[in-house]
C-alpha positions as a Markdown table, in Angstrom:
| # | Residue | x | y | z |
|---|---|---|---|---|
| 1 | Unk | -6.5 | 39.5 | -38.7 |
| 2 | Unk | -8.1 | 42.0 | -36.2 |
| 3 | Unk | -7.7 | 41.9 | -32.5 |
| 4 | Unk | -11.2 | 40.7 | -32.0 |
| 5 | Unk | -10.9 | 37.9 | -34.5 |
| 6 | Unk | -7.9 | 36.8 | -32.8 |
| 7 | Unk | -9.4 | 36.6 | -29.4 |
| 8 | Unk | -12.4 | 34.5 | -31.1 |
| 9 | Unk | -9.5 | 32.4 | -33.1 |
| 10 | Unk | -8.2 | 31.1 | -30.0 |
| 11 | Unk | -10.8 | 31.1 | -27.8 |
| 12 | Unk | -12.3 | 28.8 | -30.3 |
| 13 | Unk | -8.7 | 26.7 | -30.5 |
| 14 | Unk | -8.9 | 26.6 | -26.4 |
| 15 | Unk | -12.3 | 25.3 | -26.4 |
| 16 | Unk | -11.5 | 22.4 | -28.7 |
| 17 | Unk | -7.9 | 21.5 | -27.2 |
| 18 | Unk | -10.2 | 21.6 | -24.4 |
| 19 | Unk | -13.4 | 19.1 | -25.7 |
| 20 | Unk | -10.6 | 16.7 | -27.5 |
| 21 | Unk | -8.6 | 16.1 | -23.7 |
| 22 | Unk | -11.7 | 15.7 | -21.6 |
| 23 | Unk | -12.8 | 13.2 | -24.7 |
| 24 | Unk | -9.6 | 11.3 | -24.4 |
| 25 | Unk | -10.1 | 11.2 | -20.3 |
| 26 | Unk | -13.1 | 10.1 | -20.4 |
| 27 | Unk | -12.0 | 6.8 | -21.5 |
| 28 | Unk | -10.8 | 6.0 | -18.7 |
| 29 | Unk | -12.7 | 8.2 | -16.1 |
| 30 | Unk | -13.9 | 4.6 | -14.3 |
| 31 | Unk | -10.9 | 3.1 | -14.0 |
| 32 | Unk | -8.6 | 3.5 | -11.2 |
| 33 | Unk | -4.6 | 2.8 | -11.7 |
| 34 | Unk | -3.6 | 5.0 | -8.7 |
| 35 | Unk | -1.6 | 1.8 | -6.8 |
| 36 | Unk | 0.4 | 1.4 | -10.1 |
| 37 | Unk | 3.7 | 2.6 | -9.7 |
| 38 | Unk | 5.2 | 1.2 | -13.1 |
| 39 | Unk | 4.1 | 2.2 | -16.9 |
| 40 | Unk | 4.0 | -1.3 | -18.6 |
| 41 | Unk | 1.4 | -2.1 | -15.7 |
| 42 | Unk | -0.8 | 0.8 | -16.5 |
| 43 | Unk | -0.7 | 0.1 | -20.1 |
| 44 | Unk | -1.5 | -3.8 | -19.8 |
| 45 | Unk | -4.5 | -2.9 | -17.5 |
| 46 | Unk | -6.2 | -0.3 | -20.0 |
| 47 | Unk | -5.3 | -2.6 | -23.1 |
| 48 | Unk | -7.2 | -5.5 | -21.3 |
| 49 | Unk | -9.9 | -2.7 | -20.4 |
| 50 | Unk | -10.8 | -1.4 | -23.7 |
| 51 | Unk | -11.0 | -4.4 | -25.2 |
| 52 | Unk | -13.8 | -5.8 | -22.4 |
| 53 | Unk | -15.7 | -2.4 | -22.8 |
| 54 | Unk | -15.8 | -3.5 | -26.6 |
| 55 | Unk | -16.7 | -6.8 | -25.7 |
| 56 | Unk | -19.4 | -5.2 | -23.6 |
| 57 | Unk | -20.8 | -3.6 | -26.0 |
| 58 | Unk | -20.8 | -5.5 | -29.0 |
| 59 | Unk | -21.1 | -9.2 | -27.4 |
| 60 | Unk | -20.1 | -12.4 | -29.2 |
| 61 | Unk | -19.9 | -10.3 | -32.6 |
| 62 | Unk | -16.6 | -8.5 | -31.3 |
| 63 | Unk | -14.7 | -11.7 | -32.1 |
| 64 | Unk | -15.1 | -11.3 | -35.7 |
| 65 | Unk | -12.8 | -7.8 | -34.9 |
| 66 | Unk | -10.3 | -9.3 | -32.7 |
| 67 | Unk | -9.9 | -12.2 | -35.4 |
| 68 | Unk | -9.3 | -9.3 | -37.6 |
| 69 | Unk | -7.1 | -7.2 | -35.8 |
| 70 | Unk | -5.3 | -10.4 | -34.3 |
| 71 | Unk | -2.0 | -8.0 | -35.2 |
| 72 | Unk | -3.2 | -5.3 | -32.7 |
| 73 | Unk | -3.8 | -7.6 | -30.1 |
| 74 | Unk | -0.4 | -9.6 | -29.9 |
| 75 | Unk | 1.9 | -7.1 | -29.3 |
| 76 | Unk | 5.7 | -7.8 | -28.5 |
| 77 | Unk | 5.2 | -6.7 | -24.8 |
| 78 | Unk | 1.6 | -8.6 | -24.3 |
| 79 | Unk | -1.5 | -10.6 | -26.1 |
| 80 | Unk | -4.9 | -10.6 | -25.7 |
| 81 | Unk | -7.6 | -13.7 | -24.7 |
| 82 | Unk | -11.1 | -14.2 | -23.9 |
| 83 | Unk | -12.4 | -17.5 | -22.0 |
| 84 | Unk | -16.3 | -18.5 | -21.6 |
| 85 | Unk | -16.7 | -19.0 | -17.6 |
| 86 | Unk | -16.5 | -22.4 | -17.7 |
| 87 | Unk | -13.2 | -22.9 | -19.2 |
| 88 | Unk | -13.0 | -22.7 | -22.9 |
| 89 | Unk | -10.9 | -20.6 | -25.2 |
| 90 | Unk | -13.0 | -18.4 | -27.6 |
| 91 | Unk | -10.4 | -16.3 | -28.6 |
| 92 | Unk | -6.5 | -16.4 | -28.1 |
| 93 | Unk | -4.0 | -13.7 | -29.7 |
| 94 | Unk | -1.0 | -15.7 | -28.9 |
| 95 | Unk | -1.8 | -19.1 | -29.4 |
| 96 | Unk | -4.4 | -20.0 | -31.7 |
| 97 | Unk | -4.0 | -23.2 | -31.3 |
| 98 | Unk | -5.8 | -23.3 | -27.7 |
| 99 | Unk | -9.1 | -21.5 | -28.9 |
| 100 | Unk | -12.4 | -23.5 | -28.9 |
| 101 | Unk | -10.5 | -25.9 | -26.0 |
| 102 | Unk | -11.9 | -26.4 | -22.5 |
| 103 | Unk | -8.9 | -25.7 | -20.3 |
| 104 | Unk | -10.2 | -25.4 | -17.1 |
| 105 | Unk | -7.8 | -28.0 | -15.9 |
| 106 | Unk | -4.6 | -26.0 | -17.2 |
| 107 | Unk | -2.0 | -26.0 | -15.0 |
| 108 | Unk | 1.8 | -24.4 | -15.2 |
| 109 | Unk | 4.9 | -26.2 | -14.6 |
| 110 | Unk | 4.9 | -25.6 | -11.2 |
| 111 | Unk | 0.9 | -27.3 | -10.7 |
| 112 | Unk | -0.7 | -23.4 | -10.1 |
| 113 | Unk | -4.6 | -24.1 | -12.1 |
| 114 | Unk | -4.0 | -21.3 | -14.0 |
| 115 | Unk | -8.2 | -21.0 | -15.1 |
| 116 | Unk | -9.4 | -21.1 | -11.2 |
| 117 | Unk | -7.1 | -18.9 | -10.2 |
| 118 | Unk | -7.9 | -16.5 | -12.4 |
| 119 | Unk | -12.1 | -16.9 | -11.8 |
| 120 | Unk | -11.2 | -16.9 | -8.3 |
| 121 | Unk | -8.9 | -13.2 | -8.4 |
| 122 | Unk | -12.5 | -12.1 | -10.5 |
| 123 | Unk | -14.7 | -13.1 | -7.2 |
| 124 | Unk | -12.1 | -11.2 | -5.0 |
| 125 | Unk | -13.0 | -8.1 | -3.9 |
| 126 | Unk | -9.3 | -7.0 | -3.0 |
| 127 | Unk | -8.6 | -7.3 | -6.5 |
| 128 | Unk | -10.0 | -5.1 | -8.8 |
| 129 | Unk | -8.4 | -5.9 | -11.8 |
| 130 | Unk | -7.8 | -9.9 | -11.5 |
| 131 | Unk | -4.3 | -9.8 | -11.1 |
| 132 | Unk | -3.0 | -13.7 | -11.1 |
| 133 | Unk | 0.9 | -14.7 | -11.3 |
| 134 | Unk | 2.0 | -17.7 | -12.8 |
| 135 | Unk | 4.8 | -19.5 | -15.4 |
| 136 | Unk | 3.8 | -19.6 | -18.7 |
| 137 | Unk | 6.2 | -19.5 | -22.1 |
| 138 | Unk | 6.3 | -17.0 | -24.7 |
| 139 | Unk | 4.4 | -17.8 | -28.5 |
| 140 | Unk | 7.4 | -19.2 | -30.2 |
| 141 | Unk | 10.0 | -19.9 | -27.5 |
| 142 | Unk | 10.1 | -23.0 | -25.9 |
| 143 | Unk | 11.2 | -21.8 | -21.8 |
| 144 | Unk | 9.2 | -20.8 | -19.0 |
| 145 | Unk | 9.0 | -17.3 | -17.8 |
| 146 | Unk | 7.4 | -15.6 | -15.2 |
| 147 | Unk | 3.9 | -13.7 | -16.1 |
| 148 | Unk | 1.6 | -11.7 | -14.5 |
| 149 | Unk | -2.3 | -11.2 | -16.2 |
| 150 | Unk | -5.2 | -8.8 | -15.0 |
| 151 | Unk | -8.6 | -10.3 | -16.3 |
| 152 | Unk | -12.2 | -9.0 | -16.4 |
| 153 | Unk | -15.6 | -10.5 | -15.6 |
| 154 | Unk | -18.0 | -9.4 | -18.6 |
| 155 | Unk | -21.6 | -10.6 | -18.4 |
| 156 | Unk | -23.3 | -10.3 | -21.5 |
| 157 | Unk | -26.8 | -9.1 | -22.5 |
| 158 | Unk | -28.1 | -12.3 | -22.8 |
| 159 | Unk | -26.7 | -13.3 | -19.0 |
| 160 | Unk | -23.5 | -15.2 | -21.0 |
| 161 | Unk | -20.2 | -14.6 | -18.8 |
| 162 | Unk | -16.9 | -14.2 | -20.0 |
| 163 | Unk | -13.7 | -13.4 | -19.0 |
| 164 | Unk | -11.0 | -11.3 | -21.0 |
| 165 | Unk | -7.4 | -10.9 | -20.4 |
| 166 | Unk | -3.9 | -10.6 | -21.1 |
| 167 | Unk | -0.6 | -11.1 | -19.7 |
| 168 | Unk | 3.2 | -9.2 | -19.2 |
| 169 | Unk | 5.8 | -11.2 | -19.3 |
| 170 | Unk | 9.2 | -10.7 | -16.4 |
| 171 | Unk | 6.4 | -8.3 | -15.0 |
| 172 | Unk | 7.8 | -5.3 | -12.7 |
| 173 | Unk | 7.0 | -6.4 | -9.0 |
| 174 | Unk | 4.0 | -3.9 | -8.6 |
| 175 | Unk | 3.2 | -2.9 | -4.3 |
| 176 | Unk | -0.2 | -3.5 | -5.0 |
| 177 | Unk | 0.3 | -7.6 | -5.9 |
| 178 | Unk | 1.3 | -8.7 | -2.2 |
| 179 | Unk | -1.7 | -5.7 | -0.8 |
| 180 | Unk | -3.9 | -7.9 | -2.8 |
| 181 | Unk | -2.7 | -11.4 | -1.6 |
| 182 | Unk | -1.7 | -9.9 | 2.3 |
| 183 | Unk | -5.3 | -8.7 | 2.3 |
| 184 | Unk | -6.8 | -11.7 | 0.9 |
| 185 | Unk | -4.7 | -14.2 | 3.4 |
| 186 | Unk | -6.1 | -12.1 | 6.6 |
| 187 | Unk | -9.5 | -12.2 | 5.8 |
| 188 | Unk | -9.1 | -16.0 | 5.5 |
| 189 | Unk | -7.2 | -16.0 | 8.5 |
| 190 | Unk | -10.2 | -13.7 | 10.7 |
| 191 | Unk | -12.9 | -16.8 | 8.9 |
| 192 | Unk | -10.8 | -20.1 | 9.7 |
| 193 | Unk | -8.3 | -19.4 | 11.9 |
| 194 | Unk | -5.6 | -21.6 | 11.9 |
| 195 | Unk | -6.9 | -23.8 | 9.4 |
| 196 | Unk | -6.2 | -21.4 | 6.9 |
| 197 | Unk | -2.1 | -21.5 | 7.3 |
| 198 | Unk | -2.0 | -24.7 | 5.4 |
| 199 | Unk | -3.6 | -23.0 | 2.5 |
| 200 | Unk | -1.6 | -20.1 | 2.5 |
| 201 | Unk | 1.7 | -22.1 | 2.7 |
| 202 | Unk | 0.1 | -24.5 | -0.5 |
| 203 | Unk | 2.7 | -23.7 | -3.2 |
| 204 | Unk | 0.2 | -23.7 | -6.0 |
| 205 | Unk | -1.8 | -21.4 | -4.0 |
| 206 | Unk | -2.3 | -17.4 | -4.7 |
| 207 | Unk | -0.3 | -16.4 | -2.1 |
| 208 | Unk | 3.0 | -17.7 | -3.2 |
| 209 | Unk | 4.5 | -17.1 | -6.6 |
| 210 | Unk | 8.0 | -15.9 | -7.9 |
| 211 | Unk | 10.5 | -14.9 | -4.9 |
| 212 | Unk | 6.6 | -13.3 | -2.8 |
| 213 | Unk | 4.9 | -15.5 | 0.1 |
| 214 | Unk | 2.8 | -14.5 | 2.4 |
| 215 | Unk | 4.2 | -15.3 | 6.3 |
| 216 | Unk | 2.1 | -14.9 | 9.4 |
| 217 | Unk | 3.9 | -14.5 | 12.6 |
| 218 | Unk | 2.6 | -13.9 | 16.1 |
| 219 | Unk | 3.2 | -10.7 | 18.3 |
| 220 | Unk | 6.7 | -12.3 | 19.7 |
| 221 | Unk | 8.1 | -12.8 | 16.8 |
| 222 | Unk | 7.2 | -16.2 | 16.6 |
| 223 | Unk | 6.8 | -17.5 | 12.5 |
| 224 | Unk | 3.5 | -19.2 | 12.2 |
| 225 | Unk | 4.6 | -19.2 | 8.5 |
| 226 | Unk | 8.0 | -18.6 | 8.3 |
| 227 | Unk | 9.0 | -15.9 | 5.5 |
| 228 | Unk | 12.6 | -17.9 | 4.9 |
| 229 | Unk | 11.8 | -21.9 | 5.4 |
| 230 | Unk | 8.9 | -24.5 | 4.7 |
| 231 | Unk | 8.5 | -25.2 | 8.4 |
| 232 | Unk | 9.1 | -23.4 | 11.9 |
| 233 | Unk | 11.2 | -25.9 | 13.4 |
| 234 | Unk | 14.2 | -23.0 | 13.7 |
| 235 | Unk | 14.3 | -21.0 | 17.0 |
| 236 | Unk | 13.7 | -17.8 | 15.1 |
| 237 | Unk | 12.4 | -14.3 | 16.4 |
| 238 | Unk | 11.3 | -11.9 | 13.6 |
| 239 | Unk | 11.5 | -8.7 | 15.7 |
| 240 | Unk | 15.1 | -9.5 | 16.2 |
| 241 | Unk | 15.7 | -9.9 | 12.5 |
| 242 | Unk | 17.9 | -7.0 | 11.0 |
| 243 | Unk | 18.2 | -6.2 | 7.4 |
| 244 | Unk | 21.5 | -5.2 | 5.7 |
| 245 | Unk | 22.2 | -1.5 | 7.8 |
| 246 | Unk | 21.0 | -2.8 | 11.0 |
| 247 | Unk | 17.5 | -1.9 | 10.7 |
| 248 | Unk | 14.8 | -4.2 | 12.6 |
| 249 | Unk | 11.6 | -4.1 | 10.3 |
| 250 | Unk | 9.3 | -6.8 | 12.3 |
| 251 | Unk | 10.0 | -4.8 | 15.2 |
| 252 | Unk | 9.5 | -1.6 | 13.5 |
| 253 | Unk | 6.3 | -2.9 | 11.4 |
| 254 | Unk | 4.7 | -4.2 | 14.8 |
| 255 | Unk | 5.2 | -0.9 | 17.0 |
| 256 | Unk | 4.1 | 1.2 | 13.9 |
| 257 | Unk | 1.1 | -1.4 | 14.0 |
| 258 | Unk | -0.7 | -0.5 | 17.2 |
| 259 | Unk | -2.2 | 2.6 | 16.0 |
| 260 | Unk | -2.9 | 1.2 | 12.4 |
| 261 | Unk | -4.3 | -1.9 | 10.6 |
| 262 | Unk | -1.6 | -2.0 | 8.1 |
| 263 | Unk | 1.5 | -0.9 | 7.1 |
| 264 | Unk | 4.6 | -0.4 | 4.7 |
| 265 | Unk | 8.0 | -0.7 | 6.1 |
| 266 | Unk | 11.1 | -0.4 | 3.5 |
| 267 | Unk | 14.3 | -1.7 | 4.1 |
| 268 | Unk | 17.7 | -3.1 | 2.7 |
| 269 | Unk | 18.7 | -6.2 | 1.1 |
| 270 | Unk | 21.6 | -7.2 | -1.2 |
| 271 | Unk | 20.7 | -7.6 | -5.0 |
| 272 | Unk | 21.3 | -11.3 | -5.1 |
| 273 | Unk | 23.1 | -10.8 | -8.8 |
| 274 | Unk | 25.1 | -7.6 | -8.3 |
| 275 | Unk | 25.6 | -8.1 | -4.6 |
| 276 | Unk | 25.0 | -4.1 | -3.9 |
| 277 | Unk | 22.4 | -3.4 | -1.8 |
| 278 | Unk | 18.8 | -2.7 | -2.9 |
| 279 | Unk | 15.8 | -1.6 | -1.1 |
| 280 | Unk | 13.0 | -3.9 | -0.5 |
| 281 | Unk | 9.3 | -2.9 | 1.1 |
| 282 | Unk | 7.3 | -5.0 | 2.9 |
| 283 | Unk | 3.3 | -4.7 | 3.7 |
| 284 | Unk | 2.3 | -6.1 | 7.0 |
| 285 | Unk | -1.2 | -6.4 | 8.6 |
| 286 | Unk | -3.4 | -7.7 | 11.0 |
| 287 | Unk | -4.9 | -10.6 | 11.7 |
| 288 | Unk | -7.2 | -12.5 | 14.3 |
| 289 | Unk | -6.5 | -15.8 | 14.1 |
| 290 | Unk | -8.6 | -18.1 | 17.6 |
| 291 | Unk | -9.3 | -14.8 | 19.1 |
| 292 | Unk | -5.5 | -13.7 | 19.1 |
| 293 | Unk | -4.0 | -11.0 | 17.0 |
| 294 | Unk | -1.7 | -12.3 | 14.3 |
| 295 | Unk | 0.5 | -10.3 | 11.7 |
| 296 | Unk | 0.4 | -11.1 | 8.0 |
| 297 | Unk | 2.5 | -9.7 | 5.4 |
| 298 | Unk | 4.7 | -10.1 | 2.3 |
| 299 | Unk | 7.8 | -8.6 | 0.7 |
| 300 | Unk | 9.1 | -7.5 | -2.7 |
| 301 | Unk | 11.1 | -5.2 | -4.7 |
| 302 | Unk | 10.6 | -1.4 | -3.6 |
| 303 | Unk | 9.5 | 0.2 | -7.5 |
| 304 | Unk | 12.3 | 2.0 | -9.0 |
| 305 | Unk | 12.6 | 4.4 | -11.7 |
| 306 | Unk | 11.7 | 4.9 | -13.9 |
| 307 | Unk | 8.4 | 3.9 | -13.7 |
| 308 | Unk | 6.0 | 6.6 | -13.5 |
| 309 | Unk | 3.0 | 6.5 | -16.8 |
């Protein structure tokens, strides 16, 4: 081969290397998974996501493909369904036996309305990707375990909406899932004032599932919703609080506070089954809750690798 058709050979090779990894990113150009910090979060989102954009595209006739390809869409880590707005099962990986039911009125073993939640998290503009959490049980087992779903609206050519979406079970405790429910609790907060801390306390609301609740607490210190007890009857001061190494992160959270809206403050906790000590991070914002500022937040697990994807 000459040294002309070389140059040629790979230019030509570069080009489509090129063409085939802009194709491939393409598929994904409009959807954002920047605030992911785990893999098997990334992965659940686009699985849920190509199959709407096929459900987009091809309407009510894509079922006959999913019944098909059930296989593809029940996978060991995650399974795939698709609800008409109003409740009712058109299409379940998992469970077959729940399609063509109405189950708006499906609840978990701990009461959460699994069906509004979800149509809710679609309405919420804090939540792009309709994350809910919940208690559901595995196809074939017969125990509750924790489970996380992301769901999307899809509105059909003739005006019919749906709603597809799937699940991961023992989900990694993602940053973004108390943003969304810290966000959502101070807006309601700013619009009802304090009327709105008996809904955030509800146990069967959004804002508390697993070991997460959101806690409001006032510029002393003072729990409006305590992050440790059902009630505020104990003579407790959050900025005093100290985590494992002496660190005060109310205190720290609040100063940092006054030149920002929000903000995340890590700090240590013992593992509660290995007794070593593990970081946690917390997000905290503000609120206005009767004309006085409030501060809202939430804790979880700090990710750990590895998680990158």
């Amino acid at each position: 081969m000459t040294l002309s058709k070389t140059k040629n050979y790979y230019l030509l090779l570069l080009v489509t290397i090129t063409i085939f990894v802009s194709g491939c990113g393409n598929k994904y150009e409009n959807l954002d998974l920047s605030m992911y910090r785990y893999r098997d979060t990334k992965n659940l989102v686009r699985f849920v996501y190509d199959a709407a954009q096929k459900l987009q595209q091809n309407g009510l006739e894509s079922l006959e493909y999913f019944e098909k390809n059930r296989d593809k869409y029940n996978t060991k880590d995650y399974y795939l369904y698709i609800y008409d707005i109003d409740g009712t099962n058109l299409y379940h990986a998992g469970m077959k036996e729940l399609e063509n039911k109405n189950l708006w009125n499906i609840t978990d073993i701990k009461n959460k309305k699994i069906t509004l939640l979800i149509l809710n998290a679609l309405n919420d503009k804090n939540n792009p990707h309709g994350w809910v959490h919940y208690t559901w049980w595995q196809p074939g087992k017969f125990y509750p375990v924790p489970k996380s779903s992301c769901n999307f609206k899809i509105v059909m050519p003739n005006g019919k909406k749906l709603f597809v979406g799937g699940g991961i079970n023992y989900p990694h405790e993602e940053r973004e899932f108390i943003r969304i429910i810290v966000d959502d609790a101070a807006e309601l907060i700013d619009k009802k004032g304090k009327s709105a801390l008996s809904e955030i306390l509800a146990p069967t609301s959004q804002y508390n599932y697993r070991d997460v609740r959101v806690f409001v607490f006032r510029g002393d210190g003072k729990p409006l919703i305590s992050p440790v007890a059902n009630n505020t009857f104990l003579d407790m001061n959050l900025l005093e609080c100290v985590d494992e190494i002496g660190h005060k992160p109310f205190a720290m959270a609040v100063k940092k506070l006054k030149s920002k809206d929000t903000v995340w403050e890590v700090f240590m906790a013992k593992n509660r089954y290995q007794r070593v000590l593990v970081k946690k991070c917390m997000y905290i914002r503000k609120a206005t809750m009767d004309s006085k500022e409030v501060f809202v937040g939430a804790i979880t697990d700090l990710p750990q690798p590895p998680w990158a994807g």
